[in-house]
ROSE-152066 format. One record per atom (N, C-alpha, C): residue in three letters; residue number from 1; atom name; x, y, z. Coordinates in nm, 4 decimals, always signed. Layout:
BEGIN
[ALA NUM CA [X Y Z]];
...
END
This chain:
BEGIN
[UNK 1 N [-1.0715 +5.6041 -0.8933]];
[UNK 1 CA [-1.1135 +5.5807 -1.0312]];
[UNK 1 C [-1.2017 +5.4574 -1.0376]];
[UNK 2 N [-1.3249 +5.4669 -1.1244]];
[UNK 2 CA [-1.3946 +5.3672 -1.1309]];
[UNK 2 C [-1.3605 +5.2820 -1.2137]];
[UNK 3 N [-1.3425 +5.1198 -1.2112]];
[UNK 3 CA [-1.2794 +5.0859 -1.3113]];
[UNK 3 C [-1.3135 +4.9416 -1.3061]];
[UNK 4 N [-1.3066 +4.8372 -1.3982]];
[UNK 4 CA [-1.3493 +4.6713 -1.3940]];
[UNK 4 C [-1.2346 +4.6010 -1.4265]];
[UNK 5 N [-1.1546 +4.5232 -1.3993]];
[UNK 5 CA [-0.9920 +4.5131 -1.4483]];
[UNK 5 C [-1.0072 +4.3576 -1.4520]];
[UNK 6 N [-1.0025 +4.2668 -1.5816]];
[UNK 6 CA [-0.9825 +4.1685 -1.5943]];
[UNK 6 C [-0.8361 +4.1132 -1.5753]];
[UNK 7 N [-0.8161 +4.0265 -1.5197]];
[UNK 7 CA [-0.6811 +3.9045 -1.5347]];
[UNK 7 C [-0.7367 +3.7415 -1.5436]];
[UNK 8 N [-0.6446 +3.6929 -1.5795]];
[UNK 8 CA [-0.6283 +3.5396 -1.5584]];
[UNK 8 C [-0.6270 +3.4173 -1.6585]];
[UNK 9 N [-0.6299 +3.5817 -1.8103]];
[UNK 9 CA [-0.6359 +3.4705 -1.9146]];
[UNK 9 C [-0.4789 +3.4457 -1.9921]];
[UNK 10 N [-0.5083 +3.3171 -2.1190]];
[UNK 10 CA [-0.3785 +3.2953 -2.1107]];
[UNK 10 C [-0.4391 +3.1897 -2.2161]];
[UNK 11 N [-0.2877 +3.1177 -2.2246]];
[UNK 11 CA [-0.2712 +2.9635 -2.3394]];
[UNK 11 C [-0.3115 +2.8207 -2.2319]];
[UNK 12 N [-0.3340 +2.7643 -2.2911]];
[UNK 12 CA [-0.4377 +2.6373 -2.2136]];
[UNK 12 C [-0.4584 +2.5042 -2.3056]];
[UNK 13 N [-0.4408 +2.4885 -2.2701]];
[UNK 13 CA [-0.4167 +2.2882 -2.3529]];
[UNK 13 C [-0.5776 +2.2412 -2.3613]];
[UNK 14 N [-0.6185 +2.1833 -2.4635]];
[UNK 14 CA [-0.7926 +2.1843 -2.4448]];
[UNK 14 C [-0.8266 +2.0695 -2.3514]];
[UNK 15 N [-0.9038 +2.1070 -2.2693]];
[UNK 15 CA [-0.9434 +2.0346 -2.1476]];
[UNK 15 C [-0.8533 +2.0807 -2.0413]];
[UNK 16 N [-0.8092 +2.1897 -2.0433]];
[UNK 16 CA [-0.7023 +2.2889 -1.9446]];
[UNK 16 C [-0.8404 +2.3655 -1.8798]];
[UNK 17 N [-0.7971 +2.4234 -1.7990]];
[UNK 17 CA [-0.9030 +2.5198 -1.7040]];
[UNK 17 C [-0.7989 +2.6855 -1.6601]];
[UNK 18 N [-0.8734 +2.7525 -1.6436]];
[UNK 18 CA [-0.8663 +2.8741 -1.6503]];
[UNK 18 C [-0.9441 +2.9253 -1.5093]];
[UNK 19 N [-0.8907 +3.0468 -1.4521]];
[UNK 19 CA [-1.0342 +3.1044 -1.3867]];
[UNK 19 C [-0.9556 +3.2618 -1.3619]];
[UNK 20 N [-1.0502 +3.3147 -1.4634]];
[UNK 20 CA [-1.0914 +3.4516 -1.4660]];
[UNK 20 C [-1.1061 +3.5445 -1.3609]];
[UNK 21 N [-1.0131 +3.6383 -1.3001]];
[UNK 21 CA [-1.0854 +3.7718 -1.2136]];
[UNK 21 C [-1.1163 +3.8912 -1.2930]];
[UNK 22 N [-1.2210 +3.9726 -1.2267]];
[UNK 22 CA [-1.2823 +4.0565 -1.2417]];
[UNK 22 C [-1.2572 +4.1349 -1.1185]];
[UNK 23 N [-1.1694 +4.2211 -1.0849]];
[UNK 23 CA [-1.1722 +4.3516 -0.9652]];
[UNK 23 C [-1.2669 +4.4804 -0.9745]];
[UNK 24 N [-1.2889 +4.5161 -0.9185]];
[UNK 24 CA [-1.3764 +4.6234 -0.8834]];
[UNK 24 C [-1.2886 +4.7392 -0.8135]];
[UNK 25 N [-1.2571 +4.8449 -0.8441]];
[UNK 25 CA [-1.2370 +4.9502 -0.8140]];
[UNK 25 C [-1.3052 +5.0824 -0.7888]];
[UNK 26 N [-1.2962 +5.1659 -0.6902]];
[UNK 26 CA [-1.3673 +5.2914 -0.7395]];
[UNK 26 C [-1.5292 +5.2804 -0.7075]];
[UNK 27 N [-1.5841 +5.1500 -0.6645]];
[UNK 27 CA [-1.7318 +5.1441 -0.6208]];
[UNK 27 C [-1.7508 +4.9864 -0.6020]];
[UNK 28 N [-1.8286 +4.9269 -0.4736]];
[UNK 28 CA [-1.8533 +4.8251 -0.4258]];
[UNK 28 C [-1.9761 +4.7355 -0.5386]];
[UNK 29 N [-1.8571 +4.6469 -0.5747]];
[UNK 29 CA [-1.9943 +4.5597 -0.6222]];
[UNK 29 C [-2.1067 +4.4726 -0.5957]];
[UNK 30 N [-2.1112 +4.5031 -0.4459]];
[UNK 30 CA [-2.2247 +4.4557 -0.4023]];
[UNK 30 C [-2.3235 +4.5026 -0.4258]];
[UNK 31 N [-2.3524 +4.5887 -0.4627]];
[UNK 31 CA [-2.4735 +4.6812 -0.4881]];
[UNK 31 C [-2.4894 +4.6368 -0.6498]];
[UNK 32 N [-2.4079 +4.5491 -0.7031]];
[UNK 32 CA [-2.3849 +4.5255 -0.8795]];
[UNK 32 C [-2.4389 +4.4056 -0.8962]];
[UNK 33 N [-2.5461 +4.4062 -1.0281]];
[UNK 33 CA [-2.4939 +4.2619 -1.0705]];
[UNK 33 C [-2.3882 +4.2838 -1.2236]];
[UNK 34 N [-2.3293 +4.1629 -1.2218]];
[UNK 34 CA [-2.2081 +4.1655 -1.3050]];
[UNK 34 C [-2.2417 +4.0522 -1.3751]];
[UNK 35 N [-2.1797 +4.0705 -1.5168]];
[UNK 35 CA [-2.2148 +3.9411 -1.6389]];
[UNK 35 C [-2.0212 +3.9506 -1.6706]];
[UNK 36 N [-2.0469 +3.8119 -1.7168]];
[UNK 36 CA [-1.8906 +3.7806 -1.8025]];
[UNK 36 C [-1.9461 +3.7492 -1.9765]];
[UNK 37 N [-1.9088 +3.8281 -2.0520]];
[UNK 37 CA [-1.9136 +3.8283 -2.1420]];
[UNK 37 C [-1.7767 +3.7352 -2.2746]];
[UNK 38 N [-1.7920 +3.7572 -2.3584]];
[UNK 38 CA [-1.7201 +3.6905 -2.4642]];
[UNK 38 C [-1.7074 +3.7182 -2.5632]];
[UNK 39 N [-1.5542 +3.7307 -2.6725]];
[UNK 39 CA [-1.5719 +3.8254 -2.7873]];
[UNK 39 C [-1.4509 +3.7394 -2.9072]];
[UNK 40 N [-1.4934 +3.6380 -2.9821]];
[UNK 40 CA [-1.4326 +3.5931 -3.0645]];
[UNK 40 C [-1.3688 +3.6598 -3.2048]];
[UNK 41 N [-1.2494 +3.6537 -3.2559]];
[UNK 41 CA [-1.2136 +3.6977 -3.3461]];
[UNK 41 C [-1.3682 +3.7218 -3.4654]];
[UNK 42 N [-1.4116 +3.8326 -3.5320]];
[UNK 42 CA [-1.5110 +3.8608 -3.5964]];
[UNK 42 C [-1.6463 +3.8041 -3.5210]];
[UNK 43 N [-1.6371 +3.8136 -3.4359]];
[UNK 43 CA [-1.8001 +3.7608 -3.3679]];
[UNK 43 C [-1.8392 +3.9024 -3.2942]];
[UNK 44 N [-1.9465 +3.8826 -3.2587]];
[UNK 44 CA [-2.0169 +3.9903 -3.1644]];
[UNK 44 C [-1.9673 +3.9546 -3.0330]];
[UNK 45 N [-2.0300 +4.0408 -2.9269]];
[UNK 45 CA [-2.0198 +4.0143 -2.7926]];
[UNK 45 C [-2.1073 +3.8822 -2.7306]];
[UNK 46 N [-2.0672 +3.8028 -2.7072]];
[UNK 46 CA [-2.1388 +3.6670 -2.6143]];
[UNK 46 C [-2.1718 +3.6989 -2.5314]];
[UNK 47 N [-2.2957 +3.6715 -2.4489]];
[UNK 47 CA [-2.2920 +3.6716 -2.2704]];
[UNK 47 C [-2.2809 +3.5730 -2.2495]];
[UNK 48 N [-2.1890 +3.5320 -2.1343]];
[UNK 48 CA [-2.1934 +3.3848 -2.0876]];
[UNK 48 C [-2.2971 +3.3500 -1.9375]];
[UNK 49 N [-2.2272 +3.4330 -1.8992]];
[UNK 49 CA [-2.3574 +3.4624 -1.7437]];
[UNK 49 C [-2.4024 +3.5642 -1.6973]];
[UNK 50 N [-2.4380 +3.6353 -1.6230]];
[UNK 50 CA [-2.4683 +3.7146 -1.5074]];
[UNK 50 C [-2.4874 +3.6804 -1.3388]];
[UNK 51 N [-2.4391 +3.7661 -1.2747]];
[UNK 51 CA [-2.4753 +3.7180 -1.1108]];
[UNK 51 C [-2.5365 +3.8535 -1.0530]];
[UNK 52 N [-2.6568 +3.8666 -0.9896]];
[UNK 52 CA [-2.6996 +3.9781 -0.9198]];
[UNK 52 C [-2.6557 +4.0253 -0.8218]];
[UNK 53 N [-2.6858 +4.1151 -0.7626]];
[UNK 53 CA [-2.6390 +4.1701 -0.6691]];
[UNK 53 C [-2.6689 +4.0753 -0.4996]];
[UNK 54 N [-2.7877 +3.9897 -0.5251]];
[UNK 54 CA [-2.8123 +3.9115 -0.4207]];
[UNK 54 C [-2.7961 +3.7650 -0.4662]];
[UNK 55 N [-2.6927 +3.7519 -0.5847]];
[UNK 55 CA [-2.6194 +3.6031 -0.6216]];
[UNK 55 C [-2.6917 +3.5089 -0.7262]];
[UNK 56 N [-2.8324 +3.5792 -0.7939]];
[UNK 56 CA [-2.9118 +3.5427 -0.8518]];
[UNK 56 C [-2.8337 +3.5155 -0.9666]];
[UNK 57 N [-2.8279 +3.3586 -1.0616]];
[UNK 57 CA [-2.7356 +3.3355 -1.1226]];
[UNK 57 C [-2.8374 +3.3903 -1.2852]];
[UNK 58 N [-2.8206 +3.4181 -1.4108]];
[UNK 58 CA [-2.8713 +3.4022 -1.4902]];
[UNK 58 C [-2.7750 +3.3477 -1.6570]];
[UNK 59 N [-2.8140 +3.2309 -1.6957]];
[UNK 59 CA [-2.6898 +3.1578 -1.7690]];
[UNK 59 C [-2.7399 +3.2177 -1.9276]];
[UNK 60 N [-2.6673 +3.2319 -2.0262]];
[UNK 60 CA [-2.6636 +3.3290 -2.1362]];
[UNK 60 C [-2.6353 +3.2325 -2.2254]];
[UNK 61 N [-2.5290 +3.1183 -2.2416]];
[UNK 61 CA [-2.4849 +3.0770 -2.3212]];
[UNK 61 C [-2.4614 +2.8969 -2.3093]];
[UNK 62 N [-2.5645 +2.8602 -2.3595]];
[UNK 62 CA [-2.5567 +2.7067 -2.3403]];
[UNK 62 C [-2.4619 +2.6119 -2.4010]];
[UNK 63 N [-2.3626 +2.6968 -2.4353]];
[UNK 63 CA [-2.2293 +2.5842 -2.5153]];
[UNK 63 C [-2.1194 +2.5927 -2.3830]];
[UNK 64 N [-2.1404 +2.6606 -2.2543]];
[UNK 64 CA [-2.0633 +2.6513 -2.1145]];
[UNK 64 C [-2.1302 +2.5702 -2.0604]];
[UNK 65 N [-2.2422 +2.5359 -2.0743]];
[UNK 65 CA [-2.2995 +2.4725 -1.9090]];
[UNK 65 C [-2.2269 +2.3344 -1.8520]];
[UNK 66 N [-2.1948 +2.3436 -1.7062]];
[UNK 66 CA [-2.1352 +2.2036 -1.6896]];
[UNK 66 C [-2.0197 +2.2769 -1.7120]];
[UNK 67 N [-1.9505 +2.3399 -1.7500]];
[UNK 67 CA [-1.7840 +2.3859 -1.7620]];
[UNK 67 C [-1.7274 +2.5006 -1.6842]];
[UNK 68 N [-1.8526 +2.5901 -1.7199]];
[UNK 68 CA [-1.8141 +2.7649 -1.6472]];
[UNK 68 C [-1.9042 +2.7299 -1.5318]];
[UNK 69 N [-1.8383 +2.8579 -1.4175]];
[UNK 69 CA [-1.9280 +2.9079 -1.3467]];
[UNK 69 C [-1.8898 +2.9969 -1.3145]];
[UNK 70 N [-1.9422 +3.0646 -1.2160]];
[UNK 70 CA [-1.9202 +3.2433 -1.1998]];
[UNK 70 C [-1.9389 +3.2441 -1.0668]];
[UNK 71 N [-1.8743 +3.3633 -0.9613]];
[UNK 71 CA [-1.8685 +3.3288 -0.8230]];
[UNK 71 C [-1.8108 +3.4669 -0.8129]];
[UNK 72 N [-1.8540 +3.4982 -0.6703]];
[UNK 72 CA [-1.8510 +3.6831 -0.6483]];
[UNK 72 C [-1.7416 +3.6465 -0.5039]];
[UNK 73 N [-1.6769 +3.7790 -0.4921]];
[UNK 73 CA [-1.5988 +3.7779 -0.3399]];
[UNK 73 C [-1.6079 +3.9086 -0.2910]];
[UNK 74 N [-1.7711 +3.9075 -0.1824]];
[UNK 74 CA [-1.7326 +4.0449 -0.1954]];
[UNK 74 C [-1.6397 +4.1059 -0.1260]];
[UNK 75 N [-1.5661 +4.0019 -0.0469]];
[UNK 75 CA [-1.5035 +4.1113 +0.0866]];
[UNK 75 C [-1.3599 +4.1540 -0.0311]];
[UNK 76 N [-1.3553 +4.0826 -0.1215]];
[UNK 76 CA [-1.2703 +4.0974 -0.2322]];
[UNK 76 C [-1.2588 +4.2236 -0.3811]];
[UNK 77 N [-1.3913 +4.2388 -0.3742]];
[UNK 77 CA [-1.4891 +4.2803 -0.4845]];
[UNK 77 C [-1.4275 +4.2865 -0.5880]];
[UNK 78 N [-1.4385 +4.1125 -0.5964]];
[UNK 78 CA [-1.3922 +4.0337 -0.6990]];
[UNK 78 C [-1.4847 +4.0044 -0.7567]];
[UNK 79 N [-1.5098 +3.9017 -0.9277]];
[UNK 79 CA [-1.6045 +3.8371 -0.9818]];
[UNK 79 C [-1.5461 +3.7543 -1.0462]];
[UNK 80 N [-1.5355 +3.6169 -1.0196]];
[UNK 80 CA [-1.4535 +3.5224 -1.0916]];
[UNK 80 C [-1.5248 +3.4218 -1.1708]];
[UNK 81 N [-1.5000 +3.3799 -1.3440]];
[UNK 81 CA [-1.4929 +3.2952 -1.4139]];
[UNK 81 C [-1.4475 +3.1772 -1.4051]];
[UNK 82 N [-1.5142 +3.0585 -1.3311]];
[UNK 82 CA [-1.4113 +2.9731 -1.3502]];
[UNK 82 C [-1.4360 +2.9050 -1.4655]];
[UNK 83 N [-1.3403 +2.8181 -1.5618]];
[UNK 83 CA [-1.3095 +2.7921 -1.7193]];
[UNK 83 C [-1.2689 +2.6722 -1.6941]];
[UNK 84 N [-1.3170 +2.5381 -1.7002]];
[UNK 84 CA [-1.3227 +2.3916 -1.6711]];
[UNK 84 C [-1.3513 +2.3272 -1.8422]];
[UNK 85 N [-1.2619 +2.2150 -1.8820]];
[UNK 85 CA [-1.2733 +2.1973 -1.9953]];
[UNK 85 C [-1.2806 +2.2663 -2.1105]];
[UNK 86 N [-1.1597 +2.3550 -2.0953]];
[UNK 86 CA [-1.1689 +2.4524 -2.2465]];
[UNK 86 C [-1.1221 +2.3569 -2.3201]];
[UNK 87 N [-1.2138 +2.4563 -2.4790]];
[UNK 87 CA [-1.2207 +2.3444 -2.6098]];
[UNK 87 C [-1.1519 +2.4711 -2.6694]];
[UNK 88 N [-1.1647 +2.4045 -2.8374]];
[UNK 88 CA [-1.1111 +2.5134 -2.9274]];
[UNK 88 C [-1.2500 +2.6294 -2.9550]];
[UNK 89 N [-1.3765 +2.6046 -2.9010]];
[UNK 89 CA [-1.4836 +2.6932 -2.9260]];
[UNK 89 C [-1.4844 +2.8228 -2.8200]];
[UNK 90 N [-1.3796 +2.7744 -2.7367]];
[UNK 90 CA [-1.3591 +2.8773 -2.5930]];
[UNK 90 C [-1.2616 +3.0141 -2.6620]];
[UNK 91 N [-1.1892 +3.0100 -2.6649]];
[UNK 91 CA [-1.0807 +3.1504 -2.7175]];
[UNK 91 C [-1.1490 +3.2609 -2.7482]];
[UNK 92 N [-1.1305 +3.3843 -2.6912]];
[UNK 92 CA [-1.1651 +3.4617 -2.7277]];
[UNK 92 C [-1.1179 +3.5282 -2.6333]];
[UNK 93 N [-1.1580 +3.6919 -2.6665]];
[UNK 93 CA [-1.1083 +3.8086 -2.5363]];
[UNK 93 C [-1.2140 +3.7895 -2.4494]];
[UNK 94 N [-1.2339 +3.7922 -2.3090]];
[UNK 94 CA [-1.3377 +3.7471 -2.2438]];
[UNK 94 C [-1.3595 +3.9030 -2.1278]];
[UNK 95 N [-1.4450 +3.9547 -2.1411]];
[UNK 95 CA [-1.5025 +4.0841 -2.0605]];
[UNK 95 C [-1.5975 +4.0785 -1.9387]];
[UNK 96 N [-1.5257 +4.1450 -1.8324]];
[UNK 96 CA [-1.6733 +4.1569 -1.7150]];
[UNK 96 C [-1.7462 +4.2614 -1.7582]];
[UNK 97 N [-1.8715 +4.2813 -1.7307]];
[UNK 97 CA [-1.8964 +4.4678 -1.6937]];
[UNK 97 C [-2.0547 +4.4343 -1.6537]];
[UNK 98 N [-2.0992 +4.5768 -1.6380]];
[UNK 98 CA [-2.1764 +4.6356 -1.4959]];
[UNK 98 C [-2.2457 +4.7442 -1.5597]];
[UNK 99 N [-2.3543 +4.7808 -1.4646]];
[UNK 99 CA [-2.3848 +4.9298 -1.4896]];
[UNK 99 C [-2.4131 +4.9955 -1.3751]];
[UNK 100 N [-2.2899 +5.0785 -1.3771]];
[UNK 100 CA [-2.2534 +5.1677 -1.2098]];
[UNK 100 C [-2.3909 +5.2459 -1.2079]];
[UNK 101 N [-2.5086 +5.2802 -1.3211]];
[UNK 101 CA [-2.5980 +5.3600 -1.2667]];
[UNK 101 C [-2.7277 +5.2942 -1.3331]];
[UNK 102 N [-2.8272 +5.3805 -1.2936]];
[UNK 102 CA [-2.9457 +5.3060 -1.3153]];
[UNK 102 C [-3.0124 +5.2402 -1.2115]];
[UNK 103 N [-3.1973 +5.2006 -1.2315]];
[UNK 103 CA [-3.2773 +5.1673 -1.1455]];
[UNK 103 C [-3.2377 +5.0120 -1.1570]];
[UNK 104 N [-3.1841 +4.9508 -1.2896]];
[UNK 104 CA [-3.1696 +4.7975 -1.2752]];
[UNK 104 C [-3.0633 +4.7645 -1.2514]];
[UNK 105 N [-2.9612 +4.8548 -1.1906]];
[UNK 105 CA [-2.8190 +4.8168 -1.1860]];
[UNK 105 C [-2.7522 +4.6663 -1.0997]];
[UNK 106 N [-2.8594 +4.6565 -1.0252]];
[UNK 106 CA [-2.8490 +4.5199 -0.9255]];
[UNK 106 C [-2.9139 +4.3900 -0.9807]];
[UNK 107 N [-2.9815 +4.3905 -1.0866]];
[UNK 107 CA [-3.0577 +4.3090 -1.1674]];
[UNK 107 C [-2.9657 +4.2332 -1.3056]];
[UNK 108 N [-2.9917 +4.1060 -1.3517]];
[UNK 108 CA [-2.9461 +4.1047 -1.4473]];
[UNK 108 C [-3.0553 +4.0452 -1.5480]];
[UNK 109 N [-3.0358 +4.1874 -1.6957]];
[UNK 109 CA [-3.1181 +4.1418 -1.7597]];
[UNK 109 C [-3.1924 +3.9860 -1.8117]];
[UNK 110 N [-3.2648 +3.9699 -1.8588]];
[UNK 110 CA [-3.3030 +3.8183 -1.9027]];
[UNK 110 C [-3.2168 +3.8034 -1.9970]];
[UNK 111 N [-3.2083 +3.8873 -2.1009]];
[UNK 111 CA [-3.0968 +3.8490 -2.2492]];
[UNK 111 C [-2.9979 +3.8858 -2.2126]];
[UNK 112 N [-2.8517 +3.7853 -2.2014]];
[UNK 112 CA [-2.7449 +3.8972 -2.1912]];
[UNK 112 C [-2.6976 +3.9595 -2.3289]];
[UNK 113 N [-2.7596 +4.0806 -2.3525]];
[UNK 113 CA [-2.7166 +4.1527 -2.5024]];
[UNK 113 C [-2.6101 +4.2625 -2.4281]];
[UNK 114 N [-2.5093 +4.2690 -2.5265]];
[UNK 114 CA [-2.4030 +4.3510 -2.4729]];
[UNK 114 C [-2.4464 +4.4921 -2.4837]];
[UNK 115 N [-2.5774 +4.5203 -2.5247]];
[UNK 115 CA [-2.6196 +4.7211 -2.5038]];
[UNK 115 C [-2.6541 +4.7444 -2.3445]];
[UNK 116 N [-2.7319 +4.6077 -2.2885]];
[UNK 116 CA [-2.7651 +4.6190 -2.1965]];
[UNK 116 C [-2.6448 +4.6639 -2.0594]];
[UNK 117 N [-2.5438 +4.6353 -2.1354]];
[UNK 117 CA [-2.4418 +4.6640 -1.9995]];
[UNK 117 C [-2.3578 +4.8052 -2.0217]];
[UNK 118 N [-2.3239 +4.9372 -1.9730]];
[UNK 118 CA [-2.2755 +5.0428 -1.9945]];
[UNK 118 C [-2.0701 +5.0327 -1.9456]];
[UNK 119 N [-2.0888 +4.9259 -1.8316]];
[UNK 119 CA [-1.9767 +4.9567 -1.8137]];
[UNK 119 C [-1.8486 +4.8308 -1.8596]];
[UNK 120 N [-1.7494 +4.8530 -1.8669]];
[UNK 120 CA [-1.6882 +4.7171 -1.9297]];
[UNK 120 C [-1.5490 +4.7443 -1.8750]];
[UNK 121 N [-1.4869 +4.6133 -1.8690]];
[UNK 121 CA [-1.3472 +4.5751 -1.8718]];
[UNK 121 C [-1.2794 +4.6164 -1.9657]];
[UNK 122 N [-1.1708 +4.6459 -1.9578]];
[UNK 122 CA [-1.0668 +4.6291 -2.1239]];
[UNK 122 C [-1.0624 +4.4667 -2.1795]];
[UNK 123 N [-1.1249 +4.3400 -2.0732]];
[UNK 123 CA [-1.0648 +4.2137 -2.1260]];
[UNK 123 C [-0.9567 +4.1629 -2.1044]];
[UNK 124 N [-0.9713 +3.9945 -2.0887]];
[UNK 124 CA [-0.8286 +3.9481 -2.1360]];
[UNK 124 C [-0.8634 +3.8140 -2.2052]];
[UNK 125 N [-0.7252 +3.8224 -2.3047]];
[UNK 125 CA [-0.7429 +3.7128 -2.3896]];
[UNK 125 C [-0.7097 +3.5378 -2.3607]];
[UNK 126 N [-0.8228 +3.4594 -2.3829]];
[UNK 126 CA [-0.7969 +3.3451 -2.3826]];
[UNK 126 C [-0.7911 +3.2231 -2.4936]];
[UNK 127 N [-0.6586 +3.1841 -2.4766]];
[UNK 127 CA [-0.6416 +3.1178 -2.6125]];
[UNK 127 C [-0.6218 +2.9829 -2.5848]];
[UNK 128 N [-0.7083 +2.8803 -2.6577]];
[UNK 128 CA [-0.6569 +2.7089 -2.6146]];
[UNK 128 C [-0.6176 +2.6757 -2.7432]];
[UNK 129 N [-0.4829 +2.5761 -2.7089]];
[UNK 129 CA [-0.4499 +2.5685 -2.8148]];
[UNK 129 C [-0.3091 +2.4571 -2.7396]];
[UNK 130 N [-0.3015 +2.3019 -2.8209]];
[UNK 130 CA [-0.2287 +2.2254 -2.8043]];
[UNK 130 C [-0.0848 +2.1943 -2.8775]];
END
C-alpha cells in the first residue's frame, strides 16, 4: 500500500523542540521530492519547506527560518521535521506529502501551494502550550 504516515507530534513547552517523521511506504522516496506542510485551526494549508529528490532545499515559510529544518533518510525512507524553538504561532496539524506521479514529481515547486501536491499524510497534531 502506498502511503505517507506522519508521527512525532505532541504537547511542548514554548521553546520545546519537536522532530517530525514522515515514512514512506509502498514506493521509494528517492525518486520524491517531499514538502512538510502546516494546517492551523481555520487557516489554509502552509508550506513550510520542500526537499527534492537530489536534496535541493526550497523554504516556503519565513516565520521558521533558523528553527525548522527538514532532512531525508533514505536508507530509511524517512523525511524528518526538525521543530527547534516552538512558539505559540507553531500548533497546528502538520502534513508531509508528494506526488507519486508526474513529470515534476522529483522537483519542488517554487510556491509551496497545497494543489501543487496530490499526495498527503493524514498528519499529526502539534500543540505548544505551557
Amino acid at each position: 500500500q502506498v502511503q505517507l504516515v506522519e508521527s512525532g507530534g505532541g504537547l511542548v513547552q514554548p521553546g520545546g523542540s519537536l522532530r517530525l517523521s514522515c515514512a514512506a511506504s509502498g514506493f521509494n522516496l528517492d525518486y520524491h521530492a517531499i514538502a512538510w506542510f502546516r494546517q492551523a485551526p481555520g487557516k489554509g494549508r502552509e508550506g513550510i519547506f520542500c526537499l527534492s529528490s537530489s536534496d535541493d532545499r526550497t523554504d516556503y515559510a519565513d516565520s521558521v527560518k533558523g528553527r525548522f529544518t527538514i532532512s531525508r533518510d533514505n536508507a530509511k525512507n524517512t523525511v524528518y521535521l526538525q521543530m527547534n524553538s516552538l512558539n505559540p504561532e507553531d500548533p497546528a496539524v502538520y502534513f508531509c506529502a508528494t506526488n507519486l506521479a508526474g513529470p515534476d514529481r522529483n522537483r519542488c515547486p517554487q510556491h509551496g501551494q497545497a494543489y501543487q501536491f496530490d499526495d498527503w499524510g493524514q498528519g499529526t497534531q502539534v500543540t505548544v502550550s505551557s
